[in-house]
Structures are given as C-alpha cells and as structure tokens.
C-alpha positions in Angstrom: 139.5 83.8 40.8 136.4 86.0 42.0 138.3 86.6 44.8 141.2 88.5 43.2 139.3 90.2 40.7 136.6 91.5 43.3 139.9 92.9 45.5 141.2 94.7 42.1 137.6 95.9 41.3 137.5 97.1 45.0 140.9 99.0 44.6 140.2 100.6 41.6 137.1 101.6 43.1 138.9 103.1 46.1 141.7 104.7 43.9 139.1 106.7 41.9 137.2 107.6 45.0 140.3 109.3 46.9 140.7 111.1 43.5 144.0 112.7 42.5 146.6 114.5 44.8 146.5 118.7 44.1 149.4 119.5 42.2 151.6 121.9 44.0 151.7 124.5 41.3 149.7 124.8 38.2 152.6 127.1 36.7 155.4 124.9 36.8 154.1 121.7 38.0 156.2 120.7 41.0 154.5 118.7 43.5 153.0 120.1 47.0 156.3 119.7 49.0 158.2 120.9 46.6 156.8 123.9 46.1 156.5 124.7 49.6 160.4 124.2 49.8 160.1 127.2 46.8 158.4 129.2 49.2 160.6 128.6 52.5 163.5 129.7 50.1 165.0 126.3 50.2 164.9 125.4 46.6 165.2 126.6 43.0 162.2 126.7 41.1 163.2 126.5 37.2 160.4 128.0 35.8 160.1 131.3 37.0 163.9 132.0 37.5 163.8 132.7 40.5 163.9 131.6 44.4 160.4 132.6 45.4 158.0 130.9 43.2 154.9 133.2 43.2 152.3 130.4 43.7 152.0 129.9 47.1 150.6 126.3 47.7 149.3 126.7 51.1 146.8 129.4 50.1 146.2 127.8 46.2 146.4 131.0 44.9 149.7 133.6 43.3 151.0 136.6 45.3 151.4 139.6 44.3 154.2 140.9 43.6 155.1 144.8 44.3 
C-alpha cells in the first residue's frame, strides 16, 4: 500500500513538474498542431473567419497584417 501511493505521489509530482503543454493560440484556443495546420493553409480556423489564422505558433506571437 506505500508502494502505490508513493508511485501516485511520484507521478503527480512529475506531472506538475513537466507543467502544462503551450496552447497553440491564445485567440481561439486550438492546440499547437492545429494551428500550425491554420498556418500551412490546411485547415479552417473558426474563429477568425478565415484560412490564415494571424497567430503564428511557431513564433508565439500575431502577424501583421497589411
């Protein structure tokens, strides 16, 4: 029994160490790989109504647009 709650105290203790994955984009929430499909043009992003999504998740940061 102090085996098996030492493994779950371990795991929860690795789980908060690793942290949370970045979200893809703060706008619209999709995840990473998902958004990067936005920006290749592959996918429809709902929220801003159109194809290219102006977050672009490698960078972190929004384009501008001209």
């Amino acid at each position: 029994m102090e085996a098996l709650g030492l493994i779950l105290l371990a795991g929860a203790a690795y789980l908060l160490w690793r942290g949370r994955a970045p979200r893809g984009c703060p706008r619209c929430g999709l995840p990473r790989a998902l958004a990067l499909e936005v920006l290749r043009h592959r996918r429809f992003c709902l929220h801003v109504a159109f194809r290219a999504c102006p977050f672009d998740p490698r960078r972190g940061l929004y384009r501008q647009r001209r």
